[in-house]
C-alpha positions as CSV (number, residue, x, y, z in Angstrom):
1,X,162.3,165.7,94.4
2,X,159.2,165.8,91.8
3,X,156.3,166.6,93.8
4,X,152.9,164.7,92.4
5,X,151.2,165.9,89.5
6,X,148.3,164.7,86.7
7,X,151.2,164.6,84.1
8,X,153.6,162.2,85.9
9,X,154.6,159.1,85.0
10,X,154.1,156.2,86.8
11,X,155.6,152.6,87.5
12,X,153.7,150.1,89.9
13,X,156.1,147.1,91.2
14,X,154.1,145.2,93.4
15,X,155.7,142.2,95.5
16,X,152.8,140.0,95.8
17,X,154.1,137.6,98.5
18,X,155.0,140.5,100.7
19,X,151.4,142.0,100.5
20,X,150.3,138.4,101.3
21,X,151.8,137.2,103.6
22,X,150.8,140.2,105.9
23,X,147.6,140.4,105.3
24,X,147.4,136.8,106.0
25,X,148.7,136.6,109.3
26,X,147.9,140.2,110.3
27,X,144.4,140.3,108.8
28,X,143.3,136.9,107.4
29,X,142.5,138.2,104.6
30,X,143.6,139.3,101.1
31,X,144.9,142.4,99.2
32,X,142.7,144.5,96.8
33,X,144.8,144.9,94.0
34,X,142.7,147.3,92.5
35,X,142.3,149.5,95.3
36,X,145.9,149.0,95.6
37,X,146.8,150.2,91.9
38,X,144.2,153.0,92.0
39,X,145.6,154.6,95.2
40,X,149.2,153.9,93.4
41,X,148.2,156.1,90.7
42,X,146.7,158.5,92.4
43,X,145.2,159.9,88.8
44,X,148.9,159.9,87.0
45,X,149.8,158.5,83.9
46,X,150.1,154.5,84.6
47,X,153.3,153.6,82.3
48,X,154.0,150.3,84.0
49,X,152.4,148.3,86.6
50,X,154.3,144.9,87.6
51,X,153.0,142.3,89.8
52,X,155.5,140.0,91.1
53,X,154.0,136.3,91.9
54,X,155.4,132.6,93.1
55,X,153.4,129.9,91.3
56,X,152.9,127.6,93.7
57,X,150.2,125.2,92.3
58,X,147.8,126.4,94.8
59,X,144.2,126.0,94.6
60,X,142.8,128.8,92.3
61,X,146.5,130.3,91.7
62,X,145.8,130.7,88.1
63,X,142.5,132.7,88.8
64,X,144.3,135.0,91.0
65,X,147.2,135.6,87.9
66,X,144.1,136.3,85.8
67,X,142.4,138.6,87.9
68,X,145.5,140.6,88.4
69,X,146.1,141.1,85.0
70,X,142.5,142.0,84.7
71,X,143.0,145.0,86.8
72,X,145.7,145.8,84.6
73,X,148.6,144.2,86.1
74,X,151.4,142.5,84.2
75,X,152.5,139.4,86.1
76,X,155.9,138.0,86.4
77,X,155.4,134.4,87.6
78,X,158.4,132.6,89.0
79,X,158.3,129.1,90.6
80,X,158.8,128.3,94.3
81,X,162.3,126.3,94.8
82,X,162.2,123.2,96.6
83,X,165.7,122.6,98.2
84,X,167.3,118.8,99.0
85,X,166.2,119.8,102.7
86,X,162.9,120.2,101.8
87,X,163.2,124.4,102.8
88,X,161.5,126.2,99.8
89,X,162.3,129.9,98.3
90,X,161.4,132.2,96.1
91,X,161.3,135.7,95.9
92,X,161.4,138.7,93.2
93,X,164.2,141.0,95.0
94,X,166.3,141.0,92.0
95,X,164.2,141.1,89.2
96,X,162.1,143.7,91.0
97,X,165.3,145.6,91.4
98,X,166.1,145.3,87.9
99,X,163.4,146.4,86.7
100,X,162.8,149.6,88.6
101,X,166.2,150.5,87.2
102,X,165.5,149.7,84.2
103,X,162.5,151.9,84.4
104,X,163.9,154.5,85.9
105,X,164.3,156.4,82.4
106,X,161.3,156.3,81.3
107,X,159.2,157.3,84.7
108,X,159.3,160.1,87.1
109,X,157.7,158.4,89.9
110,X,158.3,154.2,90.8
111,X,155.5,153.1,93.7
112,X,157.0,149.8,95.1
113,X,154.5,147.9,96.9
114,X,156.8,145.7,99.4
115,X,157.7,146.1,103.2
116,X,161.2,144.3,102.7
117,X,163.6,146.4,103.6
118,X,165.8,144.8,100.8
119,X,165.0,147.0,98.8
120,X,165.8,150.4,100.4
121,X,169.1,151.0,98.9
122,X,167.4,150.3,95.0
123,X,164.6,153.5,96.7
124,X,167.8,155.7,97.2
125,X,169.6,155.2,94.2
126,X,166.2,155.6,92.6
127,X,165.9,159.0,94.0
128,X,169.5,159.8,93.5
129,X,168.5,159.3,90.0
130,X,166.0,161.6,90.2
131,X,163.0,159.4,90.6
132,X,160.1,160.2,93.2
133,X,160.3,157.0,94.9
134,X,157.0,155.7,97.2
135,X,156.4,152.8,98.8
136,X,153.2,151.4,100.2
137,X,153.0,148.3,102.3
138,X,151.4,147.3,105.8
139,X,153.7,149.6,108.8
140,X,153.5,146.6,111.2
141,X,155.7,144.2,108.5
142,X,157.7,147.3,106.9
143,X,161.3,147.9,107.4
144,X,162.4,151.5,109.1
145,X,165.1,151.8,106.7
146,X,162.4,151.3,103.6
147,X,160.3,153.9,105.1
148,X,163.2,155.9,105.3
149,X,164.5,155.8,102.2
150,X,161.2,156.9,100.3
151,X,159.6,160.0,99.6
152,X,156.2,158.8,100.9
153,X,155.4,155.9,102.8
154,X,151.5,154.5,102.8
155,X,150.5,152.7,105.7
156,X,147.8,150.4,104.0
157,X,146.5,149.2,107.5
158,X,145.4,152.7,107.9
159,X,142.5,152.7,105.1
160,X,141.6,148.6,105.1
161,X,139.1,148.5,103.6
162,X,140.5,149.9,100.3
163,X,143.1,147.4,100.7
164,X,142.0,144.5,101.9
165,X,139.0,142.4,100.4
């Protein structure tokens, strides 16, 4: 596997409802996504960085889409789905997935930014591809076989306050 260096290129996929919900009901608080894309890059070349969002129409949603794109993010908004039961969904698994692969050409590293476990078989055909593959997410809400599957795992409840605001 490529180990890290200034010239690499890099692909942030963040799964904002992940990060959220964790530090919500772990923390009560929110994710820096600054801190969180800095410590992504870790000084490489940025080529992409993706956050994944649920619109919601919740108070200040569209300040939070601003901010992140702000920081440098580009947002992919998708819209919660209300079922005839009244259960609602949404999530990114696919189009994150399709993405990294998608990337996957044109990167060397892809940092994916979700505990879900989901999305450990996309991290090892990522690296079968020859993609560096890390994944950063809170260790209390991550899945083993994520953490397995990667070539480096952060723990973003070990440095808090980078991560949390």
């Amino acid at each position: 596997m490529t180990d890290i260096h200034p010239d690499q290129r890099v692909a942030v996929l963040a799964d904002s409802q992940n990060l959220y919900h964790t530090a919500h009901s772990d923390y009560s608080r929110n994710i820096d996504y600054e801190g969180l894309l800095t410590e992504a890059v870790a000084g490489r070349e940025l080529t992409r960085a993706i956050a994944y969002v649920i619109r919601a129409d919740a108070p200040n949603e569209e300040d939070f889409f601003d901010a992140l794109v702000d920081i440098g993010f580009e947002t992919k908004i998708k819209a919660i789905k209300t079922f005839g039961d009244g259960s609602k969904k949404a999530d990114w698994d696919v189009g994150m997935s399709l993405d990294a692969i998608t990337l996957a050409d044109h990167v060397d590293t892809v940092v994916l930014c979700t505990g879900d476990g989901d999305f450990s078989r996309l991290c090892s055909h990522l690296r079968h591809e020859g993609v560096r593959v890390e994944v950063m997410a809170f260790g209390s809400s991550t899945a083993e076989e994520l953490i397995d599957a990667t070539d480096e795992f952060t723990d973003l409840a070990d440095n808090k306050e980078q991560f949390l605001l």
